[in-house]
C-alpha positions as CSV (number, residue, x, y, z in Angstrom):
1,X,100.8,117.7,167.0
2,X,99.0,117.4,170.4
3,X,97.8,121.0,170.4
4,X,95.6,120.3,167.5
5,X,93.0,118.6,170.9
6,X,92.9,122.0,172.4
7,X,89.1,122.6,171.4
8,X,88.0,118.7,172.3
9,X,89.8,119.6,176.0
10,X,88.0,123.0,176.5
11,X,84.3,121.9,176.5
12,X,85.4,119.8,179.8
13,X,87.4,122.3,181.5
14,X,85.0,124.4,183.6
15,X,83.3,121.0,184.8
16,X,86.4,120.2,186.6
17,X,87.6,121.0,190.0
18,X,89.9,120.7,192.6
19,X,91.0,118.0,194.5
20,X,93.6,116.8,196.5
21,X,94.7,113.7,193.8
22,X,94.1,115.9,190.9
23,X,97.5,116.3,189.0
24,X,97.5,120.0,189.1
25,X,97.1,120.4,192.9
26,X,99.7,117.4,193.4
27,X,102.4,119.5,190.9
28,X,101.5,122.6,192.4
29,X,102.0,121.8,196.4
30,X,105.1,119.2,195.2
31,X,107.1,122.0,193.4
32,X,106.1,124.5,196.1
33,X,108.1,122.4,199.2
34,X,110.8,121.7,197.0
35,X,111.6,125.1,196.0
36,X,110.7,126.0,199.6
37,X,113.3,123.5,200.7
38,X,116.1,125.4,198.8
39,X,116.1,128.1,200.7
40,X,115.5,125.8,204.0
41,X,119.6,126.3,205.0
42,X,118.9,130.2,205.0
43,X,116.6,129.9,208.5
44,X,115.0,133.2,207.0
45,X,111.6,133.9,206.7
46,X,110.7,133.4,202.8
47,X,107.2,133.2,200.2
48,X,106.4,131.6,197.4
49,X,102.9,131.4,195.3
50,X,103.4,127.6,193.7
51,X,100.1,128.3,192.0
52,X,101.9,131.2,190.4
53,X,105.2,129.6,189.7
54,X,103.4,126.4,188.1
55,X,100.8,128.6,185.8
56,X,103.6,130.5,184.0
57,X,105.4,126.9,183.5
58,X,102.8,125.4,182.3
59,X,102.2,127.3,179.8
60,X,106.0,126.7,178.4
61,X,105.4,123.3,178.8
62,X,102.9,122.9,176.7
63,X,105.5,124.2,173.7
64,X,108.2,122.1,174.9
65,X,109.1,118.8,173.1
66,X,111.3,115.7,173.5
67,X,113.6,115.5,175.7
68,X,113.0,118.5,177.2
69,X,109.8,117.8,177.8
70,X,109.6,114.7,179.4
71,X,112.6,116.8,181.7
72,X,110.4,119.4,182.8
73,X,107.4,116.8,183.1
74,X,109.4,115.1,185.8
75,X,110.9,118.0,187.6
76,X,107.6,119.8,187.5
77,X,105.3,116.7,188.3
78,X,103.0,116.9,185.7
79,X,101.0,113.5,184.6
80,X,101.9,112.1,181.6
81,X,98.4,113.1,179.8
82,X,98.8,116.5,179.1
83,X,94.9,117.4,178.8
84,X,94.4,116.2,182.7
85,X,96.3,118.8,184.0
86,X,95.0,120.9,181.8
87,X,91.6,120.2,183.2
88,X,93.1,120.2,186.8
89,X,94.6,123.8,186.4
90,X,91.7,125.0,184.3
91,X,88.9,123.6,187.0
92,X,90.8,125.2,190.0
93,X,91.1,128.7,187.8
94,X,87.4,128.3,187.4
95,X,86.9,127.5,191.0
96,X,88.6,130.2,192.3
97,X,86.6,133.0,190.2
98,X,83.4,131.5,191.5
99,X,84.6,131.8,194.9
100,X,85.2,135.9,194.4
101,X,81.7,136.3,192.5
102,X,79.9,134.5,195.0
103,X,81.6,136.3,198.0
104,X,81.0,140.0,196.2
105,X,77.1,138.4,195.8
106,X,77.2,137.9,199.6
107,X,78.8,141.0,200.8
108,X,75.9,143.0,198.7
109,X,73.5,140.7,200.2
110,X,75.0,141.4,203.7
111,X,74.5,145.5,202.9
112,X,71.1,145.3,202.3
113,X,70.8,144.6,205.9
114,X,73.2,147.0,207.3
115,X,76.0,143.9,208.0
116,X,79.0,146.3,206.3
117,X,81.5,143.1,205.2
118,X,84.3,143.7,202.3
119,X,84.1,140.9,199.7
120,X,87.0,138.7,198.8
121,X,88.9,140.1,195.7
122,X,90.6,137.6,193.5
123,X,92.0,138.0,190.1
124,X,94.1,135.5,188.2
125,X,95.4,137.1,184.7
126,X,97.9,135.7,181.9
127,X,99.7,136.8,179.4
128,X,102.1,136.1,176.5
129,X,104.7,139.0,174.9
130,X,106.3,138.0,172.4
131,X,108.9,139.8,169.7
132,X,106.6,140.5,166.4
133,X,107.4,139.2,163.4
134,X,108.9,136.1,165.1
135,X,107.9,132.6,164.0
136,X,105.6,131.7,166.6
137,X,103.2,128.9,166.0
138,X,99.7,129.8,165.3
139,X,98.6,126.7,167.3
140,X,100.5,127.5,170.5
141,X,99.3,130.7,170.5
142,X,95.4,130.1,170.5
143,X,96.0,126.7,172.5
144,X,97.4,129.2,175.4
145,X,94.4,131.7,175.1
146,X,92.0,129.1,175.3
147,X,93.3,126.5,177.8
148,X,95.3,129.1,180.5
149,X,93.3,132.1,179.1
150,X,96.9,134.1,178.1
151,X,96.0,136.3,175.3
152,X,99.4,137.2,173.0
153,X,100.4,141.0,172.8
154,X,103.3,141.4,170.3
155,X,106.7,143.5,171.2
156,X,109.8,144.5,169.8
157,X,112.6,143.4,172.0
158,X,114.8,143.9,169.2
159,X,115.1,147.6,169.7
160,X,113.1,148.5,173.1
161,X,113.9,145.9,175.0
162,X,113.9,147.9,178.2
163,X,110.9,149.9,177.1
164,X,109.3,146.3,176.9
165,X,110.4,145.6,180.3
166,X,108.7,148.5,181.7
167,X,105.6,147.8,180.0
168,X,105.4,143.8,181.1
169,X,106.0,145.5,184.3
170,X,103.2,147.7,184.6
171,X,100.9,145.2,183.6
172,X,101.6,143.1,186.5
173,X,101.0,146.0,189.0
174,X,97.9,146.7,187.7
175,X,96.8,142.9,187.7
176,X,98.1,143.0,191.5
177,X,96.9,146.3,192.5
178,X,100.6,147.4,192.7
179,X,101.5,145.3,195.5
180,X,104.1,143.6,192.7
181,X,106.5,146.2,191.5
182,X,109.5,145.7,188.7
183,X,109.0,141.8,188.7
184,X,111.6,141.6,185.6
185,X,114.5,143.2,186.9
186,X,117.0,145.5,184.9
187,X,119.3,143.2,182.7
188,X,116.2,140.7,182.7
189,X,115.1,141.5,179.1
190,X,117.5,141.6,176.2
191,X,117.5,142.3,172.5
192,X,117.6,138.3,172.0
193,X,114.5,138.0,174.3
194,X,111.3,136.5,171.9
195,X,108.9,135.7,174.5
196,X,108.2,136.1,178.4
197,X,105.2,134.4,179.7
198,X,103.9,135.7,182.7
199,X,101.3,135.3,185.5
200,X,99.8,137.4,187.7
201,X,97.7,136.8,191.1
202,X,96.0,138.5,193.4
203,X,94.3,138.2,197.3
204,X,92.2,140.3,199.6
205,X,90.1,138.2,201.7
206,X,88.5,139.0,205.3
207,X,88.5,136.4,207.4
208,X,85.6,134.3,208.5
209,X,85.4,135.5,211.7
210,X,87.8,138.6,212.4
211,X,90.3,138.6,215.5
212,X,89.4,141.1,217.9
213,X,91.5,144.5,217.8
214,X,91.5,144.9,222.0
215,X,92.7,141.1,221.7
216,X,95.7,141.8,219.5
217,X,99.1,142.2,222.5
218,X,102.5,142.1,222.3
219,X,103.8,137.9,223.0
220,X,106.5,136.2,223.1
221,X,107.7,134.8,220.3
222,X,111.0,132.5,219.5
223,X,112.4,134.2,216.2
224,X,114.6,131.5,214.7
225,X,113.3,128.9,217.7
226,X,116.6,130.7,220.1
227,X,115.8,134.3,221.0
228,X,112.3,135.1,222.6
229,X,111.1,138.9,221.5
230,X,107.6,140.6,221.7
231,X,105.9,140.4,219.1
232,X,102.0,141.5,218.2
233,X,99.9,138.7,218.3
234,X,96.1,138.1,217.7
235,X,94.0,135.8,219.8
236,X,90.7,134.4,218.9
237,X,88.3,131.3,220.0
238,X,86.4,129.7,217.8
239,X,86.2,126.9,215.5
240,X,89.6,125.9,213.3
241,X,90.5,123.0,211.2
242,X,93.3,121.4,213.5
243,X,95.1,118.4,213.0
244,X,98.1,116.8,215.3
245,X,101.1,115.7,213.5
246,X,104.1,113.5,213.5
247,X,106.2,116.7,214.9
248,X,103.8,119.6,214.6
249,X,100.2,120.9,215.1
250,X,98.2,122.4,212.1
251,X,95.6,125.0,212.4
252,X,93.5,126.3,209.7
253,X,91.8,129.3,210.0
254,X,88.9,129.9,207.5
255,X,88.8,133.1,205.5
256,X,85.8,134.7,204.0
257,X,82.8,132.3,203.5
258,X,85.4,128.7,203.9
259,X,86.4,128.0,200.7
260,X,89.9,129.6,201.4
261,X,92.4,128.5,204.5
262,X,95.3,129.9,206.2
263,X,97.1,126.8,207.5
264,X,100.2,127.4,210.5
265,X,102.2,124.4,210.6
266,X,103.7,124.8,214.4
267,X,106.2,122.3,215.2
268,X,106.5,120.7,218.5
269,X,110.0,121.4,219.2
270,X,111.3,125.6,219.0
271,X,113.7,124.8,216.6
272,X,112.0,122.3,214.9
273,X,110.9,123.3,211.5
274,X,113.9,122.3,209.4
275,X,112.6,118.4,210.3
276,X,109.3,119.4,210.1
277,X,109.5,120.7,206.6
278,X,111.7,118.1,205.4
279,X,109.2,115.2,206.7
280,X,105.7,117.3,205.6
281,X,104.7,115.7,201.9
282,X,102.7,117.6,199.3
283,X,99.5,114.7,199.8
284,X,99.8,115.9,203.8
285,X,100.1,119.4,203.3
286,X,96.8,119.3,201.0
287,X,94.8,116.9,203.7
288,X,95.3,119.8,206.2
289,X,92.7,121.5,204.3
290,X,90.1,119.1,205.3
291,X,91.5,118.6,208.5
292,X,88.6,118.3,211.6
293,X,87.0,121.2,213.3
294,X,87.4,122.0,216.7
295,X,87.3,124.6,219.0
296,X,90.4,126.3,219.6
297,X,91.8,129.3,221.3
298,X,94.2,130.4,218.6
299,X,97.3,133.1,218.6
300,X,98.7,134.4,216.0
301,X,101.7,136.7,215.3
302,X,100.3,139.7,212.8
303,X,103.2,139.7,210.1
304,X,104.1,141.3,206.9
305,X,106.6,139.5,204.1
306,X,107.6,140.9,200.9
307,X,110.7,139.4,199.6
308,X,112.7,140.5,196.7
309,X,112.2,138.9,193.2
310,X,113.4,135.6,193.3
311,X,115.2,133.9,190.3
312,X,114.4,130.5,190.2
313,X,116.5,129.1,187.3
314,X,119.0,128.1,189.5
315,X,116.5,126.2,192.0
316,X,114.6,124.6,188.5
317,X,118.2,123.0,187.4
318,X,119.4,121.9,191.0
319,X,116.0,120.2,190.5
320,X,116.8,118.6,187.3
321,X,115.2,121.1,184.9
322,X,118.5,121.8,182.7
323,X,117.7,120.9,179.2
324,X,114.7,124.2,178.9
325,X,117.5,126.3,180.4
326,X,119.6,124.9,177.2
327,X,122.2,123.2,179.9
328,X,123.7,121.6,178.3
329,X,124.1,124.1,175.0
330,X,122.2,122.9,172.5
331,X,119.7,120.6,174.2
332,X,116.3,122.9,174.5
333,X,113.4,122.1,172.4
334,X,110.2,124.0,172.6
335,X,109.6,123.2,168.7
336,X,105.7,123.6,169.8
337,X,106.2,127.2,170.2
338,X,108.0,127.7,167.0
339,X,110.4,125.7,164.6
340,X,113.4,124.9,165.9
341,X,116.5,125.8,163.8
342,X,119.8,125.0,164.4
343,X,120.7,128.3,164.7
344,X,117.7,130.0,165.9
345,X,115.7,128.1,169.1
346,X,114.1,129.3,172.0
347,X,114.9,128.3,175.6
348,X,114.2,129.6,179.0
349,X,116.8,132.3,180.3
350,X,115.1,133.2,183.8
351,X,112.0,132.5,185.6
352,X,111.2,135.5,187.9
353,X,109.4,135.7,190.8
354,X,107.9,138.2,193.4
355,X,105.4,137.6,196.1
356,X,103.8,139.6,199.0
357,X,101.8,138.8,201.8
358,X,100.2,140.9,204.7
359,X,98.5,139.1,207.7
360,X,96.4,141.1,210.4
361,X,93.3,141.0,212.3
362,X,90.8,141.8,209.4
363,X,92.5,139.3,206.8
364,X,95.0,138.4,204.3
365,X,96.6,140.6,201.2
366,X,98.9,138.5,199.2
367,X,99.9,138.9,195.4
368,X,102.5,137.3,193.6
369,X,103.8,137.3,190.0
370,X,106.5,134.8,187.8
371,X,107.8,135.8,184.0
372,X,109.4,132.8,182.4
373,X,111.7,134.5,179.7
374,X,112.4,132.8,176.6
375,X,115.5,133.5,174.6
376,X,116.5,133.2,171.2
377,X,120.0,131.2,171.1
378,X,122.0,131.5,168.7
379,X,123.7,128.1,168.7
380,X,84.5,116.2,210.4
381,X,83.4,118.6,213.5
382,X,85.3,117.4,217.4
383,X,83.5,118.0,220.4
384,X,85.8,118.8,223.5
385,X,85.4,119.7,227.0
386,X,87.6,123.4,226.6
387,X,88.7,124.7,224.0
388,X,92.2,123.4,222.5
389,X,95.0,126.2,222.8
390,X,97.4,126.8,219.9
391,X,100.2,129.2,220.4
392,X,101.7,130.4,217.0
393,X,105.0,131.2,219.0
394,X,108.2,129.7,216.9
395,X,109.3,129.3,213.7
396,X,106.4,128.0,211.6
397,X,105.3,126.7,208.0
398,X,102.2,128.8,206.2
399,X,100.0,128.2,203.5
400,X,96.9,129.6,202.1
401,X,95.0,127.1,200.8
402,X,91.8,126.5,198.3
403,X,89.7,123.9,200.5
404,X,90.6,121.3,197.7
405,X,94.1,121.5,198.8
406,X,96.1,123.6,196.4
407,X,98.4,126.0,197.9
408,X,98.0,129.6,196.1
409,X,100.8,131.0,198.6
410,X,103.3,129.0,200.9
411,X,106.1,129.8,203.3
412,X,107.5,130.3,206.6
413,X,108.1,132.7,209.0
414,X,110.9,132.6,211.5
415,X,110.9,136.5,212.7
416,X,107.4,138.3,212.0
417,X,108.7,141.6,213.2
């Protein structure tokens, strides 16, 4: 059973780290377009944490067998050798916590001289509930709490499965400061539930450089690339990550001390961001990370999103992800987490998903959250003469990024009011 090279995989993982080809970035921005694409028809504003989405996943996966797994390998973009993107996922986990202890280091730092600066605040949590006394596998279980660091709490579904909900629920507010409320809908658990796996994420970063409050003035901007309204916009010059397109101009802005970016995809054309998202691939999206420096005057719209929960089944099996949603009946194996019977097998009901994000002249606040619920069934820097000008003004694509090109948050925006 593969889980058994748990322990030889953790003694590599905190020496990895993120890049651009690493398997986990590559599965995380892939799966974050093409559920993005979904709702590309709507022309409404929408958010996603791929980072979030493929954490929760990943952790089914690695109980999934067969069929089904090789399925959900495909949809989800993994590599065949499990244990690399295990490393991948574990090294940017690890980078990311070393990015808020180094910026809480720096802020105090920064008091000692009288330079008042709030710290980035990141937290990443997992977790597994599942029904007690149910046959999980002892393997699964500690292979989870030492590769994706989801410790197991039991519950009893059976009887309290609302209760249960509730509590799931609370835990995710308090790993997201309460910015993620009710993630599990009513009707989401039921007395056949045995196991939700959930993950949890949350962002407070300043920017690099703040934009100036006196700057900040209401702008034109093209909600759904047609109908021009004012809108409160931020202006700053300084130095961005900016990169020119086939369609579109990216700009990154830097957020606390670099190691984080908000990217704007702006496409050329006002009503151009259906072609633009269709044509933008995950390796290009995670090269605008790295993109060039250069000194821009940058304006951009201040914006708040917090979409209801999403439930993604239905996007996972337009993508081809049918047989861990037992589609057709019968088909689901996740014999890794526990023994499949032929009466008695787990399979994914719903994968749920909430998000929030709040942009403004200080900095960024986003959190997001995604439950998978398992049921029992029963059957370089650019000099240039003046600064470049970039008008955030239309419809555009967003991402925060890690600098090694994994998207923690993506979406767009097509009406900031």
């Amino acid at each position: 059973m593969r889980l058994r090279f748990a322990s030889i995989l953790l003694s590599a993982l905190l020496a990895a780290s993120a890049r651009a080809e690493d398997p986990g970035v590559a599965a995380i921005n892939r799966l974050g377009l093409e559920l993005l694409a979904v709702s590309r028809g709507l022309n409404e504003t929408a958010l996603l944490s791929p980072f979030s989405i493929q954490s929760a996943l990943a952790m089914a996966y690695a109980g999934a067998s067969g069929a089904t797994r090789e399925e959900m390998r495909r949809v989800l973009h993994y590599p065949e050798d499990e244990s690399a993107l295990v490393r991948s996922l574990a090294g940017l986990r690890a980078e990311l916590d070393r990015i808020a202890r180094d910026s809480e280091r720096f802020s105090t730092e920064q008091a000692r001289y009288g330079g008042p600066r709030d710290p980035l605040a990141l937290s990443i949590a997992n977790r597994l509930f599942g029904q007690q006394g149910y046959p999980f596998r002892p393997e699964f279980l500690s292979y989870l709490a030492e590769a994706y660091q989801a410790p197991f709490e039991t519950c009893d579904f059976r009887e309290n499965h609302e209760a249960e909900r509730h509590r799931i629920n609370l835990w995710v507010e308090e790993q997201t400061r309460e910015r993620i409320r009710d993630l599990i809908p009513g009707g989401g658990l039921t007395e056949e539930t045995r196991l939700v796996l959930v993950n949890a994420i949350y962002l407070k970063t300043p920017w690099m450089e703040p934009f100036p409050e006196y700057a900040t003035q209401p702008r034109p901007f093209w909600v759904r690339g047609v109908e021009e309204r004012e809108t409160p916009t931020m202006s700053r010059t300084g130095d961005f990550r900016v990169k020119k397109g086939n369609g579109y101009t990216a700009v990154g802005v830097p957020m606390d001390r670099g190691d984080l970016l908000f990217i704007a995809v702006v496409p050329d054309e006002r009503t151009g961001l259906d072609a633009v998202e269709s044509a933008l691939s995950a390796d290009e999206l995670a090269a605008l990370a790295s993109a060039p420096m250069a000194e821009a005057i940058v304006y951009l719209p201040k914006f708040k999103i917090e979409p209801p929960v999403m439930a993604l089944g239905t996007a996972l099996k337009q993508l081809g992800m049918r047989m861990a949603f037992d589609v057709p009946p019968g088909s689901a194996d996740f014999d890794g987490i526990a023994p499949r019977r032929p009466n008695d097998y787990l399979y994914i009901d719903e994968v749920f998903h909430k998000t929030f994000l709040a942009l403004d002249e200080k900095g960024v606040e986003a959190a997001a959250a995604t439950a998978v619920v398992m049921m029992r069934a029963t059957a370089m820097p650019i000099e240039k003469p003046k600064p470049i000008e970039i008008r955030v003004d239309r419809p555009f694509l967003f991402a925060i990024q890690h600098r090694g090109g994994a998207c923690l948050f993506i979406g767009r925006v097509v009406d900031p009011r």
